[in-house]
N, C-alpha and C positions, 0 to 999 in steps of 0.2 A: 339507345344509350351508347355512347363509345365503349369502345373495348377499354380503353385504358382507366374508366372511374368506373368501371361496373365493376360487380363482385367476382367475378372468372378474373377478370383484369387485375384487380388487385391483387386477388391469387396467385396472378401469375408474375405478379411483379416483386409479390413479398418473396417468393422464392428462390426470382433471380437474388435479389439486394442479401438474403442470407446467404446465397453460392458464393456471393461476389466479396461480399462481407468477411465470411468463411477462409476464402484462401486469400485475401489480403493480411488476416490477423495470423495464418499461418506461416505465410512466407516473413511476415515481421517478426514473429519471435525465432525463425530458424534462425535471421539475417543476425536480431539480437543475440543470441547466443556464440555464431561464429563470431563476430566482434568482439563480443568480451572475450571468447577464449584468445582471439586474437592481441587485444588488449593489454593484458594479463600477462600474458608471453612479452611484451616490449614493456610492461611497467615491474618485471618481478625483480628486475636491480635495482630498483628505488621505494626506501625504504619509506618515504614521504607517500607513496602512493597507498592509499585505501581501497579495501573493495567496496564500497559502497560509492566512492568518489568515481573508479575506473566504469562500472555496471552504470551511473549517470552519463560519463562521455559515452560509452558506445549505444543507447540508450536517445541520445539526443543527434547521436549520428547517424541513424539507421534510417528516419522519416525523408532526409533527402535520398537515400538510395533506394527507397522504397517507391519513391516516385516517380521513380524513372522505368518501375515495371506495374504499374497501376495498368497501363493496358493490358499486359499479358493475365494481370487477375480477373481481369473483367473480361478476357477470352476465357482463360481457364472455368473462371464463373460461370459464362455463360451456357460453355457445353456441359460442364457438370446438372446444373438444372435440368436443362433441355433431355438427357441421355436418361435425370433419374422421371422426370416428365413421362418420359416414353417408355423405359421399363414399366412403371407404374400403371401404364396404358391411359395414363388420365390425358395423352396427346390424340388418342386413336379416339375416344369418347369425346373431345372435344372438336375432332375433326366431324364425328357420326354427327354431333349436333349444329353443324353447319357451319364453324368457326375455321376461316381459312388459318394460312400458316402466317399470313400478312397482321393477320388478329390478334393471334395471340405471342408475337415476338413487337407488338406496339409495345406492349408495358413494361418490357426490357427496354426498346430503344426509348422510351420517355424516361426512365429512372437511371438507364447510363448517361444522358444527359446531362441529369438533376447531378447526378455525381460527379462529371465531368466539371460543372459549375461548381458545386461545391471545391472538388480539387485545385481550382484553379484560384478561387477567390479565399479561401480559406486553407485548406491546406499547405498551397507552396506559402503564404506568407510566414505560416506557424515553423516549416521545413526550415525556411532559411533563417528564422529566429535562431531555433534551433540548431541549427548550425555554427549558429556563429557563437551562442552559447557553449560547444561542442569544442570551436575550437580557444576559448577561452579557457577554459577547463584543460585541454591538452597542452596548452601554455604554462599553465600550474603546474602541471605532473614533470614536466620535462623542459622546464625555463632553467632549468642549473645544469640543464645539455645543449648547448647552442651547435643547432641542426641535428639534433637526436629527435628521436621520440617519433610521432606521425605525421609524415610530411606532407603537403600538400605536392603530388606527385614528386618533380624535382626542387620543387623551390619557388621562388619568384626571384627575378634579377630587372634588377635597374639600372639602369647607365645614367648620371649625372654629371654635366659639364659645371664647372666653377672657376673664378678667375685665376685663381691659381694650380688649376688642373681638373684633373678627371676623377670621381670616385662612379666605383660599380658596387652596389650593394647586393648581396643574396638575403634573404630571408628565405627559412624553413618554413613559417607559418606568418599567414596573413589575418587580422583583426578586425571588424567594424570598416571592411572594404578597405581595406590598406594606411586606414590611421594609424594603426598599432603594430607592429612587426613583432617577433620573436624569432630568437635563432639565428642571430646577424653575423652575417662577415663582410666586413669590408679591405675594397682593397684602392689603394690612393696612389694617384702617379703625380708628374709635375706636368706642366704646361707644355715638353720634350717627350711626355711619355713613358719619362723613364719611373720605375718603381718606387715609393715611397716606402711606402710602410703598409702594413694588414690590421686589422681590428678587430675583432669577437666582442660582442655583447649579448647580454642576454635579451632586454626588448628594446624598444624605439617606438616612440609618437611622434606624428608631425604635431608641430607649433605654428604660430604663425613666422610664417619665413626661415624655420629651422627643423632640423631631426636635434630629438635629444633621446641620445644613447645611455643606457644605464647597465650598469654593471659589467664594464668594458675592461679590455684587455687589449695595449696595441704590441705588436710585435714588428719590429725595425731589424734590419739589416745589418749595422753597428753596435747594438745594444740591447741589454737584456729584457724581458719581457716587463711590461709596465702596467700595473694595475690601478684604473681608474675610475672613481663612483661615477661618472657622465663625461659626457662628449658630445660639445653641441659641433652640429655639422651645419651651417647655413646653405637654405636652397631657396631657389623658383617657384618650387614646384606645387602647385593647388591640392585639396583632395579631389579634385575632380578629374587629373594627370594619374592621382595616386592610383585612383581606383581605375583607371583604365590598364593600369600594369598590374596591382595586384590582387583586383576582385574577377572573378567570372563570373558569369551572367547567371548561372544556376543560383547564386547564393545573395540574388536580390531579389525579394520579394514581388508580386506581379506588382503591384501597386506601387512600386516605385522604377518599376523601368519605363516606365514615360517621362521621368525626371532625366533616369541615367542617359537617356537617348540624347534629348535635348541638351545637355550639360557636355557629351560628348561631340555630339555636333557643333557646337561653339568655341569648342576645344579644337577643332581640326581633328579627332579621332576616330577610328575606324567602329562603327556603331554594328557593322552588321551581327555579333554575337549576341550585342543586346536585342537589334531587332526580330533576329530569329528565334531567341529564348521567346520574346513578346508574342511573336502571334504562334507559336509553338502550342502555349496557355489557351491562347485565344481558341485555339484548335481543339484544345483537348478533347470538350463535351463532345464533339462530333466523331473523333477518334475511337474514344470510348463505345460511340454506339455503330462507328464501323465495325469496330473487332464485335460486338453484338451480333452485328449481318454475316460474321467470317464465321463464328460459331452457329449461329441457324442453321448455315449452309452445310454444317458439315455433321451437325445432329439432331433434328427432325425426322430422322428413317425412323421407323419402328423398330423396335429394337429387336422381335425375332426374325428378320430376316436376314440378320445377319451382317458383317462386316462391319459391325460399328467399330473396331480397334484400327482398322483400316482407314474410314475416316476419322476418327480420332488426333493419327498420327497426322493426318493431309490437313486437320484444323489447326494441330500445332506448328506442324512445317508452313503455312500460311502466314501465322502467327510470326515466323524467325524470318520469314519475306521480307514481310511489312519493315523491320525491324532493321533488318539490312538496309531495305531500302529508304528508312528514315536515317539511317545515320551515314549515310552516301548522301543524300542531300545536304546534311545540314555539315560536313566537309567542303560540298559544293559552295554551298554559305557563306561560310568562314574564308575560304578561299577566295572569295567574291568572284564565284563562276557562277553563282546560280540569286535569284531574288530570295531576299529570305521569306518574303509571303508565302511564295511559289515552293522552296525548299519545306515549308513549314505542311501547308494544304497538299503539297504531291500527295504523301502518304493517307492522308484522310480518305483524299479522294479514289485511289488505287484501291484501298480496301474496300472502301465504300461500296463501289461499284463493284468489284468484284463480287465480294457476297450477293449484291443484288441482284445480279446474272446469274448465280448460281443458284439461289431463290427461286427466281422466275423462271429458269430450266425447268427445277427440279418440280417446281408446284405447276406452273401453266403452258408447260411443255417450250 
């Protein structure tokens, strides 16, 4: 019977998926709480903001950053198990009864998998719901501050050419991949360059063939500040443009970046962030059960002989490798120095192998 549906195998698999389980819902409520206090601290001048409203945004914001360390939980997981496996000696009893180490880390790497898929097919889509419900919600709290509140790093900026000159728009926050803006400034020249006038509003939706600005403010050179319900600004520009400026790839769902690829491609647009987020996903399950092989390697000793804090440290420093070296490729990516398949699989594969080498050292000399 395999290891992985017999009864040891299940055992041993139910207690990776609680390890792994374990420090994903811990790191999630630590990450939730630094948020809201975070939160809290930027909404306590606005008297509009609730606590029950602020604890939703940080709340709906934490699943995508949570995603982005699902490997290291499922490292952390894995030697956690493995370490309490071996103290418990039920790794030396099961080695006595003739179960290699290839045995019984099967029903880990079958169940990081299964997680791995589930992550990928289900959770990023719910992430980046989320997300964008997150920054819907941040929109509310801090739409009567245009560019206050929580930014998406610096902004997004646009450059728009028009018959009668140039406008550059900033947006603080970006909506439903760049239909909706919030926290606008615009700044408007003539067809010589020279300065126009500035505009502040609070959000903007494309239309067909326009932005319409609402609750604006322009401010002129000659004259004093002018307050206005809307401002339509006629563009070119598709949401298919939009989104290439103001969405990134993390906050599309897997399931529709086969769309954003192709839509970008047609557009003339630089696709590689989409394609590397894509097989990034694609990657995941197999990620997952390399950092599985990076922890085997580095906790199957028995536990009285000593130096398990030593390897310990050498699984986690493994662990900040991998990591390093996943985010040096996907720079290379972006930059278009490197494939982003290849960007995406390096690190799979580096871990992968690695553990297995150190496996096969340590188990078959």
């Amino acid at each position: 019977m395999s290891m992985v549906t017999n009864t040891l195998g299940r055992y041993f698999a139910g207690r990776f998926l609680v390890s792994a389980v374990g420090v994903f819902a811990s790191i999630f409520i630590l990450l939730v709480l630094v948020d809201y206090i975070e939160m809290v601290r930027k909404t306590s001048g606005l008297a509009s903001a609730s606590a029950l409203m602020v604890a939703e945004t940080s709340l709906f914001r934490v699943p995508q950053l949570l995603e982005k360390m699902m490997p290291f939980c499922v490292l952390i997981g894995a030697m956690t198990c493995y370490l309490a496996l071996s103290r418990r000696l039920e790794l030396v009893v099961a080695r006595a009864a003739g179960v290699s180490a290839w045995q019984f880390i099967a029903p880990a790497l079958a169940s990081a998998i299964v997680l791995g898929l589930m992550a990928t097919t289900l959770y990023n889509p719910m992430s980046a719901n989320l997300r964008e419900l997150s920054k819907r919600m941040e929109a509310e709290l801090f739409g009567s501050a245009p560019g206050g509140g929580v930014q998406d790093a610096s902004g997004f900026w646009l450059n728009q050419i028009n018959p009668d000159g140039s406008v550059i728009i900033n947006a603080a926050r970006s909506e439903q991949q760049g239909v909706r803006l919030t926290g606008l400034t615009l700044f408007r020249f003539d067809t010589k360059n020279h300065f126009k006038d500035r505009i502040e509003a609070r959000e903007a939706t494309l239309e067909d063939g326009q932005w319409v600005f609402r609750s604006v403010r322009r401010f002129s050179l000659d004259a004093p500040p002018v307050d206005e319900p809307t401002f339509i600004l006629p563009t070119t520009l598709t949401p298919a443009q939009v989104r290439n400026s103001f969405s990134t790839p993390e906050t599309v769902s897997f399931w529709q970046l086969p769309t954003y690829i192709r839509s970008s491609e047609s557009s003339g647009f630089a696709t590689a962030g989409y394609r590397l987020q894509y097989h990034k996903l694609i990657a995941q399950p197999f990620l997952l059960a390399a950092m599985v092989m990076l922890a085997a390697s580095v906790s199957l000793r028995f536990f009285r002989m000593g130096g398990v804090q030593k390897m310990v440290l050498s699984g986690v420093g493994a662990g900040f490798l991998l990591y390093v070296l996943s985010k040096v490729t996907e720079d290379l990516s972006k930059a278009a120095l490197m494939d982003p398949i290849a960007a995406a699989w390096l690190p799979v594969l580096v871990g992968g192998l690695t553990g297995f080498m150190a496996l096969l050292y340590q188990e078959d000399g």
